[in-house]
Steps between C-alpha positions, in 0.01 A plus 500: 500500500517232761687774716164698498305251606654402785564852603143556449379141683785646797258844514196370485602254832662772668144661429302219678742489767393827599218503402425200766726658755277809549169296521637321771606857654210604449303204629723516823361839558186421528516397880222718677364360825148759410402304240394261729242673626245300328580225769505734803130399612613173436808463647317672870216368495525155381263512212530314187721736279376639155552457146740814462655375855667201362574664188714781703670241746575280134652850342707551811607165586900559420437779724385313821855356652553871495198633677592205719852646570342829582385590880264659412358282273578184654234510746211518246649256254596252743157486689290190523235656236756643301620154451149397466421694213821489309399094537169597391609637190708246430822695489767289676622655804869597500787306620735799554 
């Protein structure tokens, strides 16, 4: 009987594992400069940003050092009032 069990406790781990291994897969995936576009107005014109602003930049804050790596994207996330309103929000800038 004691066999079972810790075949069974071995499984259920395994299960967990994986479990935890895709969320983090799938979390990882979620890196998509657009939905940032609630801070666009911000992030040109200098305005204070929005409610659903900071919540964005907060979702996509493992993403930044990558949007920071990217030409294309550096420019917009590097900017003065980029920088502004990720401060704004309180999300730390990154230290890539």
């Amino acid at each position: 009987m004691k066999k079972f069990s810790f075949v069974a406790v071995a499984v259920m781990v395994a299960v967990v594992v994986l479990v935890a291994s895709e969320a983090q897969m799938a979390e990882a995936a979620t890196c998509n400069p657009t939905e940032l576009s609630p801070c666009l107005s911000s992030m040109t014109s200098g305005s204070p940003p929005s409610a659903a602003c900071c919540s964005k930049l907060k979702e996509q804050k493992p993403c930044l050092c990558g949007y920071l790596k990217n030409p294309n994207m550096k420019q917009y996330v590097n900017s003065p009032t980029a920088r502004k309103v990720v401060s704004s929000c309180g999300v730390p800038y990154p230290q890539c």
